[in-house]
MARFI-27723 format. One record per atom (N, C-alpha, C, CB): x, y, z; residue in one letter; atom name; residue number from 0. Coordinates in Angstrom, 1 decimal. Glycine has a CB too. Example, Ala and Ser with C-alpha at 12.3 -4.5 7.8 and 13.67 -1.06 7.14 Angstrom:
BEGIN
      x      y      z code site pos
   13.2   -5.7    7.8    A    N   0
   12.3   -4.5    7.8    A   CA   0
   13.2   -3.3    7.8    A    C   0
   11.3   -4.5    9.0    A   CB   0
   12.8   -2.2    7.1    S    N   1
   13.7   -1.1    7.1    S   CA   1
   12.9    0.0    7.9    S    C   1
   14.1   -0.6    5.7    S   CB   1
# end
This chain:
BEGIN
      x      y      z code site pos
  119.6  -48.6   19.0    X    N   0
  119.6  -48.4   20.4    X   CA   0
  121.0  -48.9   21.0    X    C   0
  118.5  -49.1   21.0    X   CB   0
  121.9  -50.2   20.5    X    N   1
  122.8  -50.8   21.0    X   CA   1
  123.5  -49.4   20.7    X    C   1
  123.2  -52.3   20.4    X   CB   1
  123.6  -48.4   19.8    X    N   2
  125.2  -48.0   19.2    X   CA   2
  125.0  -46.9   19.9    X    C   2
  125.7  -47.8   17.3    X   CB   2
  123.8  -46.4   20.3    X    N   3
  123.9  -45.4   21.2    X   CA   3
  124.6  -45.6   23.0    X    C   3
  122.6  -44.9   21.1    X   CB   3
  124.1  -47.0   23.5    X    N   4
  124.7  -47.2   24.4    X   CA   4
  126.6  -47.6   24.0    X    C   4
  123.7  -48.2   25.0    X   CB   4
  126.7  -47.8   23.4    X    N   5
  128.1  -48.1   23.1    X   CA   5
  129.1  -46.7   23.2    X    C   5
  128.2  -48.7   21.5    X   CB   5
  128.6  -45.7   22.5    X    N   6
  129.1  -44.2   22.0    X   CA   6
  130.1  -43.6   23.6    X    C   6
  127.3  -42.8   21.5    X   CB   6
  129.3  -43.9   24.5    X    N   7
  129.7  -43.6   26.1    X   CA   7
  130.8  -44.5   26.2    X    C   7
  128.5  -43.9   27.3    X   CB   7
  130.9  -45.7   26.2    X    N   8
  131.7  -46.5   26.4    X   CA   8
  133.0  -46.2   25.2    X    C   8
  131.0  -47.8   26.6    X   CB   8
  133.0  -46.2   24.1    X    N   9
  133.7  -46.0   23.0    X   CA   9
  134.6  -44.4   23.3    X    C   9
  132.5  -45.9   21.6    X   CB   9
  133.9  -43.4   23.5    X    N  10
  134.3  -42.2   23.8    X   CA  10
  135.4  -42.4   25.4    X    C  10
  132.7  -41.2   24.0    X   CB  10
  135.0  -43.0   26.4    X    N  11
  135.5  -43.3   27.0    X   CA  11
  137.0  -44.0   27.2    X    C  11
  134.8  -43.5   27.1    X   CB  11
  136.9  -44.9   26.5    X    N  12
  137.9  -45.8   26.2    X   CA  12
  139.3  -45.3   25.3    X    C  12
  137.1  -46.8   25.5    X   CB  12
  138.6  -44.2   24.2    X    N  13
  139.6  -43.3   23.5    X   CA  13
  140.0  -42.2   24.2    X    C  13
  139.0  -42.9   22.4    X   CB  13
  139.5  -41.8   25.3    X    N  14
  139.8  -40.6   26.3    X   CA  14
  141.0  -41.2   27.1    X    C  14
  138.3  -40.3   27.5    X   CB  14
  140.9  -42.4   27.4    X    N  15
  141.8  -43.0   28.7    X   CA  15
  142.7  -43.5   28.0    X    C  15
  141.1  -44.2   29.7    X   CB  15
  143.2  -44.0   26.7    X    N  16
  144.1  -44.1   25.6    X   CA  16
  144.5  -43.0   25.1    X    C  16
  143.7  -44.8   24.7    X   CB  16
  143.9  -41.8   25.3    X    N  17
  145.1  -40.9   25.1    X   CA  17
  145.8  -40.3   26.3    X    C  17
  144.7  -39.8   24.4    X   CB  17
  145.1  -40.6   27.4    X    N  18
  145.8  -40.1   28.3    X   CA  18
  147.1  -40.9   28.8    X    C  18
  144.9  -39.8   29.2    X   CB  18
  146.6  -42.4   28.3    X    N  19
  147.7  -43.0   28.8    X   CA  19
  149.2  -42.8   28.0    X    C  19
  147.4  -44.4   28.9    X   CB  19
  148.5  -42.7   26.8    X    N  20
  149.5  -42.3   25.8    X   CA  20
  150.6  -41.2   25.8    X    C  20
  148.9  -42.1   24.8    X   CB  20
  149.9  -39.8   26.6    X    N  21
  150.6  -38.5   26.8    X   CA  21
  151.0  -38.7   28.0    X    C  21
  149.8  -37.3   26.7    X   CB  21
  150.5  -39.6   29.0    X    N  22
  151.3  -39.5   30.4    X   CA  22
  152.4  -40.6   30.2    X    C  22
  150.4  -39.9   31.9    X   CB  22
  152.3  -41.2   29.2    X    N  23
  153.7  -42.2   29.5    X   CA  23
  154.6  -42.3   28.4    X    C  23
  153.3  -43.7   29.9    X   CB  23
  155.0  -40.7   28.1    X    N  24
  156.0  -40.4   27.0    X   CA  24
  156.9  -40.5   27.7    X    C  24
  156.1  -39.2   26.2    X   CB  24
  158.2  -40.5   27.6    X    N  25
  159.8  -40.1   27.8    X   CA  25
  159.8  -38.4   27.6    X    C  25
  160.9  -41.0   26.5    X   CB  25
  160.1  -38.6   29.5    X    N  26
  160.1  -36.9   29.3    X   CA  26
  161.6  -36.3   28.7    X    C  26
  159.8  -36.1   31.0    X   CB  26
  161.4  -35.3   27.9    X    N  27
  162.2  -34.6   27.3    X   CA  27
  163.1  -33.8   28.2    X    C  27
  161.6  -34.0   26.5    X   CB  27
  164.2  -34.1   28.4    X    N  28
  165.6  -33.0   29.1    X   CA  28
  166.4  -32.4   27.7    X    C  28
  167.0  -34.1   30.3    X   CB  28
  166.3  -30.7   28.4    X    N  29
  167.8  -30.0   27.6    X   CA  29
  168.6  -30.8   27.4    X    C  29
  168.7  -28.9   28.5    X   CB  29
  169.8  -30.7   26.9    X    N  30
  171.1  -31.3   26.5    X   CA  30
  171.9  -30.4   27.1    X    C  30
  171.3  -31.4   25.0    X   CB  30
  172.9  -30.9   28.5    X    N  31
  173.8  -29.7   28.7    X   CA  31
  174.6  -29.2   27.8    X    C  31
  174.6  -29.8   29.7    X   CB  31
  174.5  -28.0   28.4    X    N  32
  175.5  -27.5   27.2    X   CA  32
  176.7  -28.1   27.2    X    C  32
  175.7  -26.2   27.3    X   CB  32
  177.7  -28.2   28.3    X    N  33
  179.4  -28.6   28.9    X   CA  33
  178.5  -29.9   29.0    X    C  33
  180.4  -27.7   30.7    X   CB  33
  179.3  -30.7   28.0    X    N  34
  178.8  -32.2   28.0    X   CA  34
  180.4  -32.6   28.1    X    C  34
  177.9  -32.9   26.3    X   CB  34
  180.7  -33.7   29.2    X    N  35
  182.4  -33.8   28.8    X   CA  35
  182.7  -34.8   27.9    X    C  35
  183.4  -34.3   30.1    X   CB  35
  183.7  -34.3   27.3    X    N  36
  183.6  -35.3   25.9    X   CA  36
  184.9  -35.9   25.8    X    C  36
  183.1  -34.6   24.4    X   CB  36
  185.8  -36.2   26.8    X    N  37
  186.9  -36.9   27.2    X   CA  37
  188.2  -36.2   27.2    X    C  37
  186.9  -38.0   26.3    X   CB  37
  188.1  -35.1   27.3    X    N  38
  189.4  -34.4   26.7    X   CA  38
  189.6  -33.7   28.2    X    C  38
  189.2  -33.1   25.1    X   CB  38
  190.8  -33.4   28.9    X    N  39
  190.7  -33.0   30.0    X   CA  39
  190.6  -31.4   29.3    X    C  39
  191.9  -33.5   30.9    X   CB  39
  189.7  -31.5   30.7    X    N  40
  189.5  -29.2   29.9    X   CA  40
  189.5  -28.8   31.9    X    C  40
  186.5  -28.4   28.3    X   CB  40
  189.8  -27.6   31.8    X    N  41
  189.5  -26.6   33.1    X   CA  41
  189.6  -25.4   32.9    X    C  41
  190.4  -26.8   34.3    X   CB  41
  188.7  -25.0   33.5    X    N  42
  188.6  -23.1   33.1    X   CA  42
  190.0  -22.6   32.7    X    C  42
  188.2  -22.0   34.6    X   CB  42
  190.4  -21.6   31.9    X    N  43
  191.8  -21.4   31.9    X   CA  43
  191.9  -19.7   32.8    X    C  43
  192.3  -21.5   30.1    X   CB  43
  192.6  -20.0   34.0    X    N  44
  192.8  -18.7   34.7    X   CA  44
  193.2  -17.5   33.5    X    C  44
  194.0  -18.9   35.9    X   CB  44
  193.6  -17.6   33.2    X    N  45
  194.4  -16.8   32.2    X   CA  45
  194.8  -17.2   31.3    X    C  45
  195.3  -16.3   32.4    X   CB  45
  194.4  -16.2   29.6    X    N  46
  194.6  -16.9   28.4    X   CA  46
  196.3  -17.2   28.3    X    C  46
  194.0  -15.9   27.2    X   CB  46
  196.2  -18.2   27.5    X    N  47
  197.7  -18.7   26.9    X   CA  47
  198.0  -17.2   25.9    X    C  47
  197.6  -20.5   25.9    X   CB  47
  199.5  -17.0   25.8    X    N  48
  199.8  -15.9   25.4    X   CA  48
  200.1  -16.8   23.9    X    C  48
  201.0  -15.1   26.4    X   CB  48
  199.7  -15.6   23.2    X    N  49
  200.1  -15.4   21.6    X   CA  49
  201.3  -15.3   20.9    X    C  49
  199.7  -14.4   21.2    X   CB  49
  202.2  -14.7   21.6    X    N  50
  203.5  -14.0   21.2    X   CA  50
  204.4  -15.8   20.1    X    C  50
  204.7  -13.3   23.2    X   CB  50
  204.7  -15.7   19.7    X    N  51
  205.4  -16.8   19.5    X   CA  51
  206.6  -17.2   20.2    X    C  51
  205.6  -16.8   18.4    X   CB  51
  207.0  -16.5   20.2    X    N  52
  208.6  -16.2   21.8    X   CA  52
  208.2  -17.0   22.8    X    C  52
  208.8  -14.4   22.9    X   CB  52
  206.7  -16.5   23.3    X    N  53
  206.3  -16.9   24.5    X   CA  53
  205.8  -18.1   24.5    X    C  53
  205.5  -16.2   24.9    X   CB  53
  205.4  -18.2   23.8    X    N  54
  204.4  -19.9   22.8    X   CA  54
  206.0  -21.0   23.3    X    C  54
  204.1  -19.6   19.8    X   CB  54
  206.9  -20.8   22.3    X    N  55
  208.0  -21.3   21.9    X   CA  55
  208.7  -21.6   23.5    X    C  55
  208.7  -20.2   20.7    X   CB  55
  208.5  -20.4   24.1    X    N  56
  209.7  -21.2   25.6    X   CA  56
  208.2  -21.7   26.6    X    C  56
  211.1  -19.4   26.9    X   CB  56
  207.6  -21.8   26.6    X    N  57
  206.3  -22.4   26.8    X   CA  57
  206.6  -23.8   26.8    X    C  57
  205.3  -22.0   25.7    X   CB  57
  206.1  -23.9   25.4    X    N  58
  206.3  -25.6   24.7    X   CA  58
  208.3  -26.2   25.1    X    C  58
  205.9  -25.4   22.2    X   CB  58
  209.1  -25.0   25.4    X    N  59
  210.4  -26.2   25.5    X   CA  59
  210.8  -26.1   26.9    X    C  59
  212.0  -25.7   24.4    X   CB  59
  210.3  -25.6   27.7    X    N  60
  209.4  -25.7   29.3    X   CA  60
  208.9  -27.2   29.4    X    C  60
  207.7  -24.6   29.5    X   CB  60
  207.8  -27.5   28.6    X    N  61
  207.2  -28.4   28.8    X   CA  61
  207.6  -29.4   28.2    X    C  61
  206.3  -28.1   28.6    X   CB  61
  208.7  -29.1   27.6    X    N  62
  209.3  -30.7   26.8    X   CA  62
  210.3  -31.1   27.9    X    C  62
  210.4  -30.4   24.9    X   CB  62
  210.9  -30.1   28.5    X    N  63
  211.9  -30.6   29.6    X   CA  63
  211.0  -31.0   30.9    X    C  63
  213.1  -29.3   30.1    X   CB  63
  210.0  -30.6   31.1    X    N  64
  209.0  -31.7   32.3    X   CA  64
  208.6  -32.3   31.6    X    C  64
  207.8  -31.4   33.1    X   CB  64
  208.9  -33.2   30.2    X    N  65
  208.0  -33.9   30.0    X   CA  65
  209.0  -35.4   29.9    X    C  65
  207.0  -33.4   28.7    X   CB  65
  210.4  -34.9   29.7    X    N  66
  211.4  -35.4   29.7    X   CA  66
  211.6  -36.6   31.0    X    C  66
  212.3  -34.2   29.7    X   CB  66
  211.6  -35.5   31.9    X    N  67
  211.8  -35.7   33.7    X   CA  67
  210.9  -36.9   33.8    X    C  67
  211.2  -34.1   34.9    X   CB  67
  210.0  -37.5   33.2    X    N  68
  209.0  -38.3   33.4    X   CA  68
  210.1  -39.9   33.3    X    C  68
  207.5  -37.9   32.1    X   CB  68
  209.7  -40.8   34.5    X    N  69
  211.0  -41.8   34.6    X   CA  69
  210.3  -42.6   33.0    X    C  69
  211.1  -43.1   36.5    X   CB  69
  211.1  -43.1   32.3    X    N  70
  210.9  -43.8   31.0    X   CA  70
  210.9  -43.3   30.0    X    C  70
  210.0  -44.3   30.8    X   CB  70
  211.3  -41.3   29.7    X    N  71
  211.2  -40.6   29.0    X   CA  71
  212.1  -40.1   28.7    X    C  71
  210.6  -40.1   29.1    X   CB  71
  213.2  -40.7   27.4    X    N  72
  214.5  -40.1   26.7    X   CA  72
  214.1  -38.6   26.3    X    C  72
  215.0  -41.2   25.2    X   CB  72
  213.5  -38.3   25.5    X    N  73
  213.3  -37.0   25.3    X   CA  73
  211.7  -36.5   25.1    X    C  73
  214.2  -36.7   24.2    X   CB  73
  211.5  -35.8   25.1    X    N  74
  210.1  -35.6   24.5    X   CA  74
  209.7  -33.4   23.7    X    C  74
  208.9  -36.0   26.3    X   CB  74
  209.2  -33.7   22.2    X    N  75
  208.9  -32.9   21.8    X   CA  75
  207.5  -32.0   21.8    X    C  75
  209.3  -33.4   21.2    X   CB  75
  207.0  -30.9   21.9    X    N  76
  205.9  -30.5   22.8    X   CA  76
  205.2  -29.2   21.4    X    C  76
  206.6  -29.7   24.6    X   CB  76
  204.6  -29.1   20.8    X    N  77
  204.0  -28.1   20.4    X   CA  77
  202.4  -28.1   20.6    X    C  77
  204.4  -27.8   19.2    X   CB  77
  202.6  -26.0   20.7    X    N  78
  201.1  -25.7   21.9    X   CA  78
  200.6  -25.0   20.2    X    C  78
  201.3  -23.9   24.0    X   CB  78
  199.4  -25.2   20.1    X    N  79
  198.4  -24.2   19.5    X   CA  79
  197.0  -24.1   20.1    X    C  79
  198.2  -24.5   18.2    X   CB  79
  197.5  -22.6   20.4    X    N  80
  195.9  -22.2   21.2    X   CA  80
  196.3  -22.6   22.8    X    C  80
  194.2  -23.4   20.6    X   CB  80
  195.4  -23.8   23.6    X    N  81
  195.0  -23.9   24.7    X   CA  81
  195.0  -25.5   24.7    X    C  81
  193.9  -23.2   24.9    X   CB  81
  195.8  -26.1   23.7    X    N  82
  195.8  -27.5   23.5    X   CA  82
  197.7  -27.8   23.2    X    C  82
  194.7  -27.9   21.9    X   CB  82
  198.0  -28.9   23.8    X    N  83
  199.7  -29.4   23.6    X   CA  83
  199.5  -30.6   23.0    X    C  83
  200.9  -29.6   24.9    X   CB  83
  200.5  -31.0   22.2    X    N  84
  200.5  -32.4   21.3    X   CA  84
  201.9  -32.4   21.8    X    C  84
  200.2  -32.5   19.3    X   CB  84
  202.4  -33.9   22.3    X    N  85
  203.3  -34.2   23.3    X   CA  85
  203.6  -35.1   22.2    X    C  85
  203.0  -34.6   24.9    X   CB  85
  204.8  -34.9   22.0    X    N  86
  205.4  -36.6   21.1    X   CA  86
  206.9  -37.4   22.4    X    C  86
  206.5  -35.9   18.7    X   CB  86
  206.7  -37.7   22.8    X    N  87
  207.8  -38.5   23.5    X   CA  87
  208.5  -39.7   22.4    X    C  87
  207.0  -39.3   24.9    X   CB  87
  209.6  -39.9   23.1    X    N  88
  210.9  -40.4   23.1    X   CA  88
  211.4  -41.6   24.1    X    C  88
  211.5  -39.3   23.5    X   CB  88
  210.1  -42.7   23.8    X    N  89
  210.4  -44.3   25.5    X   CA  89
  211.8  -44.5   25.3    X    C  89
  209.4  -46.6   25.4    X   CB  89
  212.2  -45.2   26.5    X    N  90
  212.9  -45.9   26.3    X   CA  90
  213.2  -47.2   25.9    X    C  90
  213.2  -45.8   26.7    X   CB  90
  213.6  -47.6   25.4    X    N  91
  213.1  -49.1   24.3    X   CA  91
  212.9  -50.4   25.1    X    C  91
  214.4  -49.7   23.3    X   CB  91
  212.0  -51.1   24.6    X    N  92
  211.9  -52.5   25.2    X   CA  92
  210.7  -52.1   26.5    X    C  92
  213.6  -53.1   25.9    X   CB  92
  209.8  -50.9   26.3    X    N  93
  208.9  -51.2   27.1    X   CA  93
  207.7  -52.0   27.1    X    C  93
  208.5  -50.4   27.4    X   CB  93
  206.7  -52.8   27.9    X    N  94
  205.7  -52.8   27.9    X   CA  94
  204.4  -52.0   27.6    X    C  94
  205.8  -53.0   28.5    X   CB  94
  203.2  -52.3   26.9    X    N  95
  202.3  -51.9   26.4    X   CA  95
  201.7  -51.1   28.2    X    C  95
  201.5  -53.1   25.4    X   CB  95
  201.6  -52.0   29.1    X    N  96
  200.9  -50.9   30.0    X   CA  96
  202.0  -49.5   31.0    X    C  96
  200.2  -52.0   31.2    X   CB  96
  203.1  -50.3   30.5    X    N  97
  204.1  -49.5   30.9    X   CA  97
  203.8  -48.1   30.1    X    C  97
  205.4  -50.2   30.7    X   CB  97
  203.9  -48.1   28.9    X    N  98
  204.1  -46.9   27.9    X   CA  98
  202.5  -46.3   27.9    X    C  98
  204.7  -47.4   26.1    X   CB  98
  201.1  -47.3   28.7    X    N  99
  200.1  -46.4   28.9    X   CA  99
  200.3  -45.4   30.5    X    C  99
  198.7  -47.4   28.9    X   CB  99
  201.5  -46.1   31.0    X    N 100
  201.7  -45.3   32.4    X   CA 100
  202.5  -44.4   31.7    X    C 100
  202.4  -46.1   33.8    X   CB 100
  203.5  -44.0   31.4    X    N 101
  204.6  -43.4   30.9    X   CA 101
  203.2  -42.1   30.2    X    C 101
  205.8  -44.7   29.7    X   CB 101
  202.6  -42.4   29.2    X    N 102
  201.8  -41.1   28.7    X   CA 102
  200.7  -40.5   29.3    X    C 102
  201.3  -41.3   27.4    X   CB 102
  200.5  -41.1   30.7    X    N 103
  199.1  -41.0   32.1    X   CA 103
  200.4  -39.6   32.6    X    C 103
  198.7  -43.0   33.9    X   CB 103
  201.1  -40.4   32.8    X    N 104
  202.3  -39.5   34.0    X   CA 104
  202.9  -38.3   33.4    X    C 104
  203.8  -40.4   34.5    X   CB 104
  202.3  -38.2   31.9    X    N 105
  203.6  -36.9   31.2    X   CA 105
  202.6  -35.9   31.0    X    C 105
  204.5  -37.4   29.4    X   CB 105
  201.0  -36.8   30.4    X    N 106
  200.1  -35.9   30.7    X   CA 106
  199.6  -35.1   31.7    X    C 106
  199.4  -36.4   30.6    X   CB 106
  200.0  -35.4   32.9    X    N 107
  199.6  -34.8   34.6    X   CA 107
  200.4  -34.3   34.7    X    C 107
  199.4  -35.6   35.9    X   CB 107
  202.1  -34.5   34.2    X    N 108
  202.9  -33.1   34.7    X   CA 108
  202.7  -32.2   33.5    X    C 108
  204.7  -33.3   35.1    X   CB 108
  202.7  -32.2   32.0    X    N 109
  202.4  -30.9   31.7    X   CA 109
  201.5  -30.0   32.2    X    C 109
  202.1  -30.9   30.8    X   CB 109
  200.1  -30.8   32.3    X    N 110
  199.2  -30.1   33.0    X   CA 110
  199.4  -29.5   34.2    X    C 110
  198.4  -30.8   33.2    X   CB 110
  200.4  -30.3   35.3    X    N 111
  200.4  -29.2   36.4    X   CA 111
  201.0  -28.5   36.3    X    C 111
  200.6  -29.5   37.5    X   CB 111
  202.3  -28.8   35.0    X    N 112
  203.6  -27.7   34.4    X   CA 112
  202.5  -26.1   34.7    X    C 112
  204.3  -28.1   32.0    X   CB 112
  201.3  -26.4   33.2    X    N 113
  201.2  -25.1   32.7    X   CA 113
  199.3  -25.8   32.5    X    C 113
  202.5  -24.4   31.1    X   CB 113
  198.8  -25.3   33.7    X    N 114
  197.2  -25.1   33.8    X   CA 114
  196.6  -24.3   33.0    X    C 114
  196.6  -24.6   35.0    X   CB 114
  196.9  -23.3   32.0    X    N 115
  195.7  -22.9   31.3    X   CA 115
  195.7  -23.8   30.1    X    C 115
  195.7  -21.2   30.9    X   CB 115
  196.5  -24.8   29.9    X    N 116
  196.4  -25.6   28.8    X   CA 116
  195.0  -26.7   29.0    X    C 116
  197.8  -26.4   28.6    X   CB 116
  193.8  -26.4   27.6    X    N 117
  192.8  -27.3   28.2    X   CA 117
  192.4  -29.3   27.7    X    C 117
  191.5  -26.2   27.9    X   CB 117
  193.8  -29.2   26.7    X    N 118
  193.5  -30.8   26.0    X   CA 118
  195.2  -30.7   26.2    X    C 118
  192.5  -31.1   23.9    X   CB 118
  195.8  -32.0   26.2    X    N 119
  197.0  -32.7   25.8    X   CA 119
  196.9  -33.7   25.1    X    C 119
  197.7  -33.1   26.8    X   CB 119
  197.6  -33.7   24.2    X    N 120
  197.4  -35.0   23.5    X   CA 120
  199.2  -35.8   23.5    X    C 120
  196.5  -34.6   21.6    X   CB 120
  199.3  -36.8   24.2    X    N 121
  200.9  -37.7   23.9    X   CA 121
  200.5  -39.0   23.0    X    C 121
  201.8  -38.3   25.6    X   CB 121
  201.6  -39.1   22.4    X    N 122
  202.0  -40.2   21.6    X   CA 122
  203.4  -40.6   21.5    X    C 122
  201.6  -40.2   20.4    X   CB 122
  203.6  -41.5   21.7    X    N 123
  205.0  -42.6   21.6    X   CA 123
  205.4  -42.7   20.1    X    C 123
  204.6  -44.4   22.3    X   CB 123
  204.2  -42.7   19.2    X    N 124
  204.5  -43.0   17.9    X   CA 124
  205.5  -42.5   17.3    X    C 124
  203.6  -42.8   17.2    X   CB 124
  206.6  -43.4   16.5    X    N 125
  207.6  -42.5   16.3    X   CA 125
  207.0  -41.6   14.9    X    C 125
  209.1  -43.4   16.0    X   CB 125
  206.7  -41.8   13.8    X    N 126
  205.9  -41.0   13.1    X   CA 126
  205.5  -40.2   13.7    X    C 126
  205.0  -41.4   12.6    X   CB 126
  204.5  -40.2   14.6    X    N 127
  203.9  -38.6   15.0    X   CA 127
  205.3  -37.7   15.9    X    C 127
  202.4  -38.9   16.4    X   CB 127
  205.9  -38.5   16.2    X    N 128
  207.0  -38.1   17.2    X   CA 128
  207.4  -36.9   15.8    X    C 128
  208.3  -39.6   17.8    X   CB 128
  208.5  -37.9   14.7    X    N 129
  208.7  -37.2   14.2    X   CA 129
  208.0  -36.0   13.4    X    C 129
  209.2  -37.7   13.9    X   CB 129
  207.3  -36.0   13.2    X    N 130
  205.7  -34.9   12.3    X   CA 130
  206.0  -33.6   13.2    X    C 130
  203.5  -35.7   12.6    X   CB 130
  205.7  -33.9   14.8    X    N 131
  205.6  -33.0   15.7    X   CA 131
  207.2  -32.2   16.2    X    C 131
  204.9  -33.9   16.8    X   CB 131
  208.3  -33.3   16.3    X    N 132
  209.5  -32.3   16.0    X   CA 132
  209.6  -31.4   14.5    X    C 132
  210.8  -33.2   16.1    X   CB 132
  209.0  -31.5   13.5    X    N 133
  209.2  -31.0   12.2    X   CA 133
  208.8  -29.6   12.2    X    C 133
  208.5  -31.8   11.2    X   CB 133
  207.1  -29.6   13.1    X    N 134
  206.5  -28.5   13.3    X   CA 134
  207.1  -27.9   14.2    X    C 134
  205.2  -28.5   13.5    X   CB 134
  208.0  -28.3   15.7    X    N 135
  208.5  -27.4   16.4    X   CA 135
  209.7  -26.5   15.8    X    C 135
  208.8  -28.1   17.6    X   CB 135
  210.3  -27.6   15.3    X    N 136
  211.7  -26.8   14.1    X   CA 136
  211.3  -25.9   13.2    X    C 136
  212.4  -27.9   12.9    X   CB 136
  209.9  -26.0   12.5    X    N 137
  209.5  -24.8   12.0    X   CA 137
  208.8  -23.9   12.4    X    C 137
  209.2  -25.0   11.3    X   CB 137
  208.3  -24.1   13.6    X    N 138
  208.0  -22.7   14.4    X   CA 138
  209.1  -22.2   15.1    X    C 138
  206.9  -22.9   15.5    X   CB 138
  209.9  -23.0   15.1    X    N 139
  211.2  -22.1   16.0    X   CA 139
  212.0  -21.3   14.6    X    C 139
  212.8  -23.5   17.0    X   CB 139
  211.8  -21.3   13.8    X    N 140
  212.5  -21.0   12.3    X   CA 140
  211.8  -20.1   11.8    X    C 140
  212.6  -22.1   11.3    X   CB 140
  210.5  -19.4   12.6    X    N 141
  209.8  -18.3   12.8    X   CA 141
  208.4  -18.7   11.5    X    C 141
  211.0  -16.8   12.5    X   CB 141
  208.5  -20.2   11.5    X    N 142
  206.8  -20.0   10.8    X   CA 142
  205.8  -20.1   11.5    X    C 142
  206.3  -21.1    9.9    X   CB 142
  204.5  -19.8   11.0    X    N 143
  203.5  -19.6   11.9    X   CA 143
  203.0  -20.9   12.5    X    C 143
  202.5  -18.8   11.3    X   CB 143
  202.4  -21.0   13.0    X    N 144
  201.7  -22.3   13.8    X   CA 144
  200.6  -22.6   12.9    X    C 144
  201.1  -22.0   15.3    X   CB 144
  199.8  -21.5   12.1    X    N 145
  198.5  -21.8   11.3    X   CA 145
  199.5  -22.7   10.2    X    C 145
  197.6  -20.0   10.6    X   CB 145
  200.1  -22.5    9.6    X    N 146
  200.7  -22.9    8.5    X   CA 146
  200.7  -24.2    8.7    X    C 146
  202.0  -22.4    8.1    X   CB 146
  200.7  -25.3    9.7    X    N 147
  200.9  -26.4   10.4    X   CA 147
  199.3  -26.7   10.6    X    C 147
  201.9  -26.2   12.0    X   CB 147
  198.6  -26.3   10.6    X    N 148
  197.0  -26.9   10.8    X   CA 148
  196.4  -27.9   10.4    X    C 148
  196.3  -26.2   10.4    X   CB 148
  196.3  -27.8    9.2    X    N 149
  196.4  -29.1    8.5    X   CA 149
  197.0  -30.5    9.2    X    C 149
  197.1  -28.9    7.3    X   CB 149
  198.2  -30.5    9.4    X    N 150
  199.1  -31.4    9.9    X   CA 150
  198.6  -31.9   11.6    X    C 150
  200.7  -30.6    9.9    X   CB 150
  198.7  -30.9   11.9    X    N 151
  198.1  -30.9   13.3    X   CA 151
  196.5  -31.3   13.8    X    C 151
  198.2  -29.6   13.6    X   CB 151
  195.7  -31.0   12.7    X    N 152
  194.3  -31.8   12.4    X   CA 152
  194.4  -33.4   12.1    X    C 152
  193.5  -31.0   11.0    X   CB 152
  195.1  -33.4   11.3    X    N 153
  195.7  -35.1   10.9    X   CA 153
  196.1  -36.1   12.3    X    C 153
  197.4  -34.9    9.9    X   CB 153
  197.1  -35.0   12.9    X    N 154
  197.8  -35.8   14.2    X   CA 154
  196.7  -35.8   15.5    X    C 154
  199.3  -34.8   14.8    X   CB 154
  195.7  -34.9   15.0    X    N 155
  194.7  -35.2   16.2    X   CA 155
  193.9  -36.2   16.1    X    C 155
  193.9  -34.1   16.4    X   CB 155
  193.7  -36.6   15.1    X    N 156
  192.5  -37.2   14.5    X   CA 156
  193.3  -38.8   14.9    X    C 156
  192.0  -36.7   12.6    X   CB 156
  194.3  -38.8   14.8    X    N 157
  195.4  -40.1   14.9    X   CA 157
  195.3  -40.8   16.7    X    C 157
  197.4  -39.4   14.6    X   CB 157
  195.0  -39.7   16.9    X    N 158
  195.4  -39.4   19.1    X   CA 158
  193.8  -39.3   19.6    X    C 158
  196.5  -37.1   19.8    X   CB 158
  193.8  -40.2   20.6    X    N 159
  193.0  -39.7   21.7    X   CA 159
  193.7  -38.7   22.9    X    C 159
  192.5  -41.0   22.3    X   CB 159
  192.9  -37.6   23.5    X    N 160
  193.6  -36.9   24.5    X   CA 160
  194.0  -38.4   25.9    X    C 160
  192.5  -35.5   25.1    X   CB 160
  194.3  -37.4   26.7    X    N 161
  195.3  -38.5   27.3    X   CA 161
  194.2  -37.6   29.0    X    C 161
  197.9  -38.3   26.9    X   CB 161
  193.4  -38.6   29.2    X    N 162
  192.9  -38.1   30.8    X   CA 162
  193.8  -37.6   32.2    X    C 162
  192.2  -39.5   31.4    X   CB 162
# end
């Protein structure tokens, strides 16, 4: 007699434990798709041109604004695709927040140089510096830019983009 009065209460008790259980999951959201993932990006009005001519006075465009930047002896620039790897040229004896201002400020004028570019990446490093004049000398010497990929995967992986 007891287990039959219990069955109501038992049934009960497992009803209201699952409900609490299914109403108090973590509701599930999509994943946006455009997640920003630190790299400056903006629609690009118009694709970056292919030509290598065009590529080439492009990137030495943007080495001479990148120049113009106050603390900047020279600076070397190659584009692949919709992305620039900036190698500058300080002038010696800077400070560490100084030379984070110096690659804020070179970053924002390429970008306003030439808007369909959607990542920049600068570095001070003289290594990368030099790596990145090696590849402009040999794209100006009519090799391809693919041929440099590798190299260019390496130098990325070295760099954060520059906001």
């Amino acid at each position: 007699m007891k287990r039959i009065k219990m069955f109501p209460v038992l049934v009960s008790v497992l009803i209201l434990g699952m409900m609490l259980t299914a109403g108090c999951g973590v509701a599930r959201k999509p994943v946006p798709q455009n997640q920003p993932n630190g790299i400056y990006q903006t629609p690009a009005q118009e694709p970056m041109p292919t030509s290598p001519a065009e590529v080439s006075k492009i990137a030495s465009d943007l080495s001479g604004v990148a120049a113009r930047v106050p603390g900047v002896n020279g600076a070397t620039v190659v584009i692949t695709g919709t992305t620039a790897y900036v190698g500058v040229d300080q002038k010696a004896g800077l400070e560490k927040n100084e030379t984070d201002r110096i690659k804020r400020d070179v970053s924002d004028e390429v970008k306003k140089a030439e808007p369909r570019l959607t990542a920049v990446f600068v570095s001070s490093d003289p290594d990368i510096v030099t790596r990145l004049r090696r590849i402009a000398d040999g794209v100006a010497a009519g090799q391809p830019i693919s041929s440099f990929a590798d190299e260019l995967t390496e130098i990325a992986k070295r760099l954060s983009p520059t906001m």
